[in-house]
C-alpha positions as CSV (number, residue, x, y, z in Angstrom):
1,X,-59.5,-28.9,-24.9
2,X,-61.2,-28.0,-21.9
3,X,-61.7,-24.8,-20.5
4,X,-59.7,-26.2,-17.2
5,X,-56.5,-27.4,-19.9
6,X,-57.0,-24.2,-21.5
7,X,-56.2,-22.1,-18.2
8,X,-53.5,-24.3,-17.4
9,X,-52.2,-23.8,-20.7
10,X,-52.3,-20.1,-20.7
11,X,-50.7,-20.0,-17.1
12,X,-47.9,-21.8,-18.4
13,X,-47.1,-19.7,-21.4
14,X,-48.0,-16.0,-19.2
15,X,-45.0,-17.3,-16.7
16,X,-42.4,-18.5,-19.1
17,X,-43.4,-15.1,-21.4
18,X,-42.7,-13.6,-18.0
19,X,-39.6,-15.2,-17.3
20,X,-38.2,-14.7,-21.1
21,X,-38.8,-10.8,-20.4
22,X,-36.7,-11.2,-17.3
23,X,-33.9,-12.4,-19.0
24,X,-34.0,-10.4,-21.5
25,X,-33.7,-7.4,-18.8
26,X,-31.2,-9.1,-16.6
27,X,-28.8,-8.8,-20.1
28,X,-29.3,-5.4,-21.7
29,X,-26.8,-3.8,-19.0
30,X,-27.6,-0.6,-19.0
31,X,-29.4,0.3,-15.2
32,X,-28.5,-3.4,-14.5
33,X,-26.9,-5.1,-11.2
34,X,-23.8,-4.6,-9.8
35,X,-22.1,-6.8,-12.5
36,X,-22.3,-4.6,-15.2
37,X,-20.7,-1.9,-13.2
38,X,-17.7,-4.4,-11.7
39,X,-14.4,-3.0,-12.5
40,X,-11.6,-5.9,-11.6
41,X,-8.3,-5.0,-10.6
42,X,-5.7,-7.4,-11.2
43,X,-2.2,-6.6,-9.8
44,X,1.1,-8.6,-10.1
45,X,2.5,-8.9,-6.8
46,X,3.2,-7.2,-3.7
47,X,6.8,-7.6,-2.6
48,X,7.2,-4.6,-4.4
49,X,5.2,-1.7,-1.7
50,X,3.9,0.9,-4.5
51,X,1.3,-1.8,-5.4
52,X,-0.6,-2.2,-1.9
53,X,0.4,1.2,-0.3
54,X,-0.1,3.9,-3.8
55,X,-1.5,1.8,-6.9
56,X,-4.6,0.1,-4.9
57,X,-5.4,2.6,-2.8
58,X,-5.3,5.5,-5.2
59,X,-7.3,3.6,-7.8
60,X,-10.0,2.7,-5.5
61,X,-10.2,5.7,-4.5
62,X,-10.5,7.6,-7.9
63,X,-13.0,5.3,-9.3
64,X,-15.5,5.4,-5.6
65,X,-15.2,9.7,-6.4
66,X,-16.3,9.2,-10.5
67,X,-18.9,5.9,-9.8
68,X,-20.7,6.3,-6.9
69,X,-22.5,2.9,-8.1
70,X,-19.1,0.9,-9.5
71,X,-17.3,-2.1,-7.8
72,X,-13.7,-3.0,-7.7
73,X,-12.9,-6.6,-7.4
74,X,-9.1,-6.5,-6.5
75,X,-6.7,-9.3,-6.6
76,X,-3.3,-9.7,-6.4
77,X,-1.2,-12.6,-8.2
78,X,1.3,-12.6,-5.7
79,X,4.1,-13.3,-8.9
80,X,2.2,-16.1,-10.1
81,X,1.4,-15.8,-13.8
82,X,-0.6,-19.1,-13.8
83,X,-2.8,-17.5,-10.3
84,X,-3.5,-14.3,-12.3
85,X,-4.9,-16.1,-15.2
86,X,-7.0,-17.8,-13.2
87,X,-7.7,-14.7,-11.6
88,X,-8.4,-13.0,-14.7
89,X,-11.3,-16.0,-15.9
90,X,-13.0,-15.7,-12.7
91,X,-13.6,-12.2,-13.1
92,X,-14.8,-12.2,-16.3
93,X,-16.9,-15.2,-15.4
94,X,-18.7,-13.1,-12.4
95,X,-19.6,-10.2,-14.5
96,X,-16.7,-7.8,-14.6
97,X,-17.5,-5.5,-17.3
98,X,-13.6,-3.8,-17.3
99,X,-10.4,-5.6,-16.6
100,X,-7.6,-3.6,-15.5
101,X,-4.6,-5.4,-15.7
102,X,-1.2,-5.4,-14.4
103,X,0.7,-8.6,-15.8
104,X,3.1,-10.7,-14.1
105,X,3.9,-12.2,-17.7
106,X,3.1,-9.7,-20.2
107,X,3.3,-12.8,-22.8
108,X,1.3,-14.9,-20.7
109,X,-1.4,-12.3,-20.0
110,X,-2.3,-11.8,-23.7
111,X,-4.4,-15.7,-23.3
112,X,-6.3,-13.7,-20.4
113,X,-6.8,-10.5,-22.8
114,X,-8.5,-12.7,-25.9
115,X,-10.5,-14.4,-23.5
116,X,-11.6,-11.1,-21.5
117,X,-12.4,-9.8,-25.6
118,X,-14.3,-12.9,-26.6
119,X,-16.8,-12.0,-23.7
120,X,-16.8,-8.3,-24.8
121,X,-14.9,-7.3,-21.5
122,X,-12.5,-4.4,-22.5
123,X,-8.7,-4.9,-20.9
124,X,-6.8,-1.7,-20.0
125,X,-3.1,-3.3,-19.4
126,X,-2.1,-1.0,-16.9
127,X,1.8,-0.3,-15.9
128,X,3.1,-3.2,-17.9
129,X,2.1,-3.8,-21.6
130,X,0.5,-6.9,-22.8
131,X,-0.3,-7.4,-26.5
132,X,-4.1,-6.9,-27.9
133,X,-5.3,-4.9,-24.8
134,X,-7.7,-2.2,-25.6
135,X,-5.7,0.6,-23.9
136,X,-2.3,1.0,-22.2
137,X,-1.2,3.2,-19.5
138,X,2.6,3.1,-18.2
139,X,5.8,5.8,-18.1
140,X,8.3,5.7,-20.7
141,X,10.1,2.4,-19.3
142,X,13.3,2.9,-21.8
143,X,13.4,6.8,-20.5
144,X,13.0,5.4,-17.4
145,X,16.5,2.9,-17.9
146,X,18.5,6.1,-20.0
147,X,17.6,8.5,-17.2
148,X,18.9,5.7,-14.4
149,X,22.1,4.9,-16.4
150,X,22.6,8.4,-17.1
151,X,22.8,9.4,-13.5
152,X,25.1,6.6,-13.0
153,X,27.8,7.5,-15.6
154,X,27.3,10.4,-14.4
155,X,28.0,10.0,-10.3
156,X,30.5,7.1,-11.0
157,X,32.7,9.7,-13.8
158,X,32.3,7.0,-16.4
159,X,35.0,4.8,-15.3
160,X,35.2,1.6,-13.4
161,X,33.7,-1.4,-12.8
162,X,29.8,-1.9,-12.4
163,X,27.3,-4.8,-11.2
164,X,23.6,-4.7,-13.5
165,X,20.5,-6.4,-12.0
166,X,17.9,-6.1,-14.2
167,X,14.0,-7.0,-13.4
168,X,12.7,-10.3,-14.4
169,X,12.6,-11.5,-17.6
170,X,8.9,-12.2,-17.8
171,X,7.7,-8.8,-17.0
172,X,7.8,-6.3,-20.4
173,X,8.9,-3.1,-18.8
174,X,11.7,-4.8,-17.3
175,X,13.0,-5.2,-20.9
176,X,12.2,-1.7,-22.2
177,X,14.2,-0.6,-18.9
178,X,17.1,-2.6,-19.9
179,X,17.3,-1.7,-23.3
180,X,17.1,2.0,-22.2
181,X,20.1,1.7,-19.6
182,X,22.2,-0.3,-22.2
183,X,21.5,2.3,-25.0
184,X,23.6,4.6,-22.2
185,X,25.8,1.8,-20.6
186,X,27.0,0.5,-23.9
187,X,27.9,3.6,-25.3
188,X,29.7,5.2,-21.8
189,X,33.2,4.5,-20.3
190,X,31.7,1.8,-17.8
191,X,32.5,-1.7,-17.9
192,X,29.3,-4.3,-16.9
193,X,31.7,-7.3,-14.6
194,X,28.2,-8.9,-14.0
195,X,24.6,-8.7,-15.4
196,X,21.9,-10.6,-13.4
197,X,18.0,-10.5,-14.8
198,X,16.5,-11.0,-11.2
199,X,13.3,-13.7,-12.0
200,X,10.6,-12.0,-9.4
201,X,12.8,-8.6,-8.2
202,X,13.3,-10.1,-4.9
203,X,15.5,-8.0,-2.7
204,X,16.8,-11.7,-1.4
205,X,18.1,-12.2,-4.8
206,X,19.6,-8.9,-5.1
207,X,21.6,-9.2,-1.9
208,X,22.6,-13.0,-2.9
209,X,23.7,-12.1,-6.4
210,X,26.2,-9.2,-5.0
211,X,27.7,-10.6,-2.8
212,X,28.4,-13.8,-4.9
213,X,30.2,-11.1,-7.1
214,X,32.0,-9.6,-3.9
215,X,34.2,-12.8,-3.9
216,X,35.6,-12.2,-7.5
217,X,35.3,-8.1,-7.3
218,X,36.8,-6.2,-4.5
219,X,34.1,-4.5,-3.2
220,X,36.4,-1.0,-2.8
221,X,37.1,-1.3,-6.8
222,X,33.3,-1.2,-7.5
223,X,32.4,1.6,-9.3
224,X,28.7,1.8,-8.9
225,X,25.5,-0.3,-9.5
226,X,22.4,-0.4,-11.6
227,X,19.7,-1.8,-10.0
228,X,16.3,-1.6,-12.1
229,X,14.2,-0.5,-8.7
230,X,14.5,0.5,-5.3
231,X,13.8,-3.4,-3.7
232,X,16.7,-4.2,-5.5
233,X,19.1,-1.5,-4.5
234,X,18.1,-2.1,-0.9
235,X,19.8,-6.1,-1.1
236,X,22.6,-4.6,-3.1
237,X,23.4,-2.0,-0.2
238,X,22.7,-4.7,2.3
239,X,25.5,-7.0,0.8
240,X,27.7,-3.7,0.4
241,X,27.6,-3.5,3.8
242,X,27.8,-6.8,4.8
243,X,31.2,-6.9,2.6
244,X,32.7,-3.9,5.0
245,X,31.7,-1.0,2.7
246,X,31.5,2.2,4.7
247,X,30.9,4.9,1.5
248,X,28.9,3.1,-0.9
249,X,29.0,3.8,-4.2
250,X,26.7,5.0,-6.6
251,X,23.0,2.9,-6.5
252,X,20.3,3.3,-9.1
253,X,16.9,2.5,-7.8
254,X,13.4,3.2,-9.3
255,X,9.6,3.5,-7.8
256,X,11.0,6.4,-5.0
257,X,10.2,3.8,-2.0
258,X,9.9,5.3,1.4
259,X,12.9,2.8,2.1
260,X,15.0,3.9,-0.9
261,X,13.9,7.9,-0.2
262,X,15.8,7.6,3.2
263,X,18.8,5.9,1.7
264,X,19.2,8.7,-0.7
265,X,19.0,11.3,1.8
266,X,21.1,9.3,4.2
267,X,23.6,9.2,1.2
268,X,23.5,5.5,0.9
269,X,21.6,5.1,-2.8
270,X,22.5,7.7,-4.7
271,X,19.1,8.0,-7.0
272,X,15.7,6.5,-7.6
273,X,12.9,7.1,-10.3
274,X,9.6,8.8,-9.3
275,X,6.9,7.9,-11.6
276,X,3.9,9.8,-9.9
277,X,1.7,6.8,-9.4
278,X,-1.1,9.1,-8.6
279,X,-1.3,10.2,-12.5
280,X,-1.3,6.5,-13.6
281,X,-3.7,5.1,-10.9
282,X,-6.2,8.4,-11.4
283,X,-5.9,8.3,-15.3
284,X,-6.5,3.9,-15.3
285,X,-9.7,4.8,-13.2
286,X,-11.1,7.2,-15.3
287,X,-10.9,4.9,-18.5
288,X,-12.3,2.1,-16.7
289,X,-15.3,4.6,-15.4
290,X,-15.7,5.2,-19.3
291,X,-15.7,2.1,-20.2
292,X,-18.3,0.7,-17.9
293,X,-20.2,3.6,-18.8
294,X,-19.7,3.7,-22.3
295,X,-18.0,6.8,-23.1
296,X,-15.5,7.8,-25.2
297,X,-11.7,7.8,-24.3
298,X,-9.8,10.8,-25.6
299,X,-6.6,11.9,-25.5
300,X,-4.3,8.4,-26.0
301,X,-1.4,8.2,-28.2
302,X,0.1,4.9,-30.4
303,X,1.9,2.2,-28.4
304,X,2.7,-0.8,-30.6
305,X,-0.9,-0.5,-31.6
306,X,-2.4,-0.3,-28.8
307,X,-4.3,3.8,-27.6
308,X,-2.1,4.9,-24.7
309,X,-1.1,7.4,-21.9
310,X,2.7,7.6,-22.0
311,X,3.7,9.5,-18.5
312,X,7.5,11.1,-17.8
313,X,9.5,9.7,-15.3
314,X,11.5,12.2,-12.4
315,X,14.6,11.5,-11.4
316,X,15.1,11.9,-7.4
317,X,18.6,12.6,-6.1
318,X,19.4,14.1,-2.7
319,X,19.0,17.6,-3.7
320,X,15.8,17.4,-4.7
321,X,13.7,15.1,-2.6
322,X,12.1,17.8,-1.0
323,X,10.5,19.3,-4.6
324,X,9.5,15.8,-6.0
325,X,8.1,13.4,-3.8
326,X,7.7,15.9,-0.6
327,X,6.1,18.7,-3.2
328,X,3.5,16.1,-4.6
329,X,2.4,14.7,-1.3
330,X,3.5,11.9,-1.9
331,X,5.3,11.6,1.5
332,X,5.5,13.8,3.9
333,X,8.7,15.1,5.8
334,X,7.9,13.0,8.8
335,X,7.4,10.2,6.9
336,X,10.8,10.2,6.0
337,X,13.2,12.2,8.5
338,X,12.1,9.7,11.6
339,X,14.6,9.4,14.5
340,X,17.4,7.3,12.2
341,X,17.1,9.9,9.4
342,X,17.3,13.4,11.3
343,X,20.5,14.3,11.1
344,X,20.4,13.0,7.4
345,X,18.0,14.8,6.9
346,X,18.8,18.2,8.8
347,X,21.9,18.1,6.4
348,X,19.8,17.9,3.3
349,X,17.1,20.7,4.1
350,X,14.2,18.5,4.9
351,X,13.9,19.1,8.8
């Protein structure tokens, strides 16, 4: 070989050396790019408001305060399972080194969990459970249904007729809430005319499912109503009203939204549950900053297997609003007695 060939030669092999090294940098994480520090976000709808106005918001926020240098790559399934798988795939396929997820089929999502594993992504099923995640974070859903079906046994003086919308049948906390109102229902004086498991916890189906049950229930015989959340109760009080109700009778709600705040003060649903979203969001950030850090995550308990943070669930009545949701920050007075709700709201101490 030449002394021209040999050069050539030796060229060749100092660049690919060069470029092996590279690589070999580019995949040992560590000070990396902005991939190994991308946290994605994966929500289940948004009909529901806590999701864009608390749950994004305050988990962006909490993760930009602990990781100056992370990434959150949010995206919403809009109540498409089949969307959020997709979803899921694409962030693991563009470097997300955390998924936090929020399923719109807890069944469903586990496929997305076992692929997000087999790349060595950690899943933190967050609100909703899904089978095989690495962590869990959520209230105690059936506490959540005992604590609404107590309050309605307990307004309603457990006699009577009631309507039960449940939330859909895909998404797992809406089962654990059923099963906890039951445990109560079953055992009370109440009698369930109609049960409806509501397949995306559209309002629209709410209202249309009520008042189909108006026209074989007089609507001054009715009891009360469990509805599983606050979206819900709104299109059961709008076909209430609709039907000529004046006084309505006792409404269950659940996720304390602005909406359903106002129609418990104005006397209109008679409870909702508060599950400080704050706690969940902060506490879902912080094991997502550990785990793109990789640092340890104390402090869980045992859910079906799976290390958890369990959270208690408030109850919110008209009496007191003003120590709950008004006490946390989560709204503020004027954020709730506006020019509809003063007098309402003079009358229950919030003015």
């Amino acid at each position: 070989m030449n002394n021209i060939a040999r050069a050539a030669v030796l060229t060749v092999a100092a660049v690919l050396s060069l470029g092996a090294l590279a690589a070999c940098g580019a995949n040992e994480g560590g000070g990396g790019g902005d991939e190994s520090k991308t946290i994605a976000l994966l929500l289940p709808e948004s009909k529901t408001t806590r999701y864009e106005a608390f749950d994004r918001p305050l988990f962006e926020k909490k993760v930009e305060e602990l990781c100056s240098d992370c990434t959150v790559n949010y995206l919403n399934a809009d109540q498409d399972a089949s969307k959020q798988q997709q979803q899921a795939q694409s962030a693991i396929t563009d470097g997300a080194a955390v998924l936090v997820l929020d399923p719109v089929d807890g069944k469903a999502a586990a496929g997305a969990v076992k692929s997000a594993q087999q790349s060595d992504v950690p899943v933190v099923a967050y609100d909703r459970f899904v089978e095989g995640a690495d962590y869990y974070l959520s209230f105690d859903n059936e506490v959540v249904g005992q604590k609404q079906a107590e309050a309605l046994v307990e307004a309603t003086g457990d006699k009577g007729d009631i309507l039960m919308l449940n939330g859909a049948p895909t998404d797992p906390n809406a089962a654990q809430f059923k099963e906890g109102a039951h445990s109560v229902l079953d055992e009370s004086g109440l009698k369930i005319a109609a049960e409806y498991d509501n397949p995306d916890w559209s309002p629209d189906n709410a209202q249309k499912f009520t008042s189909s049950q108006l026209n074989n229930i007089d609507p001054q015989d009715l009891a009360g109503v469990y509805a599983a959340n606050d979206g819900q109760a709104g299109g059961v009080i709008a076909a209430l009203r609709s039907a000529g109700v004046k006084e309505m009778p006792p409404v269950t709600g659940q996720d304390a939204e602005l909406a359903a705040i106002q129609r418990i003060v104005a006397g209109e649903q008679h409870m909702t549950i508060y599950k400080p979203i704050k706690i969940e969001a902060d506490k879902a950030a912080e094991t997502a900053v550990k785990l793109v850090n990789g640092d340890e995550v104390t402090g869980t308990t045992d859910f079906q297997g799976v290390k958890s943070f369990i959270f208690d669930p408030v109850v919110v009545t008209q009496d007191n609003v003003n120590d709950t949701v008004v006490a946390d920050g989560f709204y503020k007075v004027e954020d709730i007695c506006t020019a509809d709700f003063e007098d309402a709201c003079a009358d229950a101490g919030l003015s």
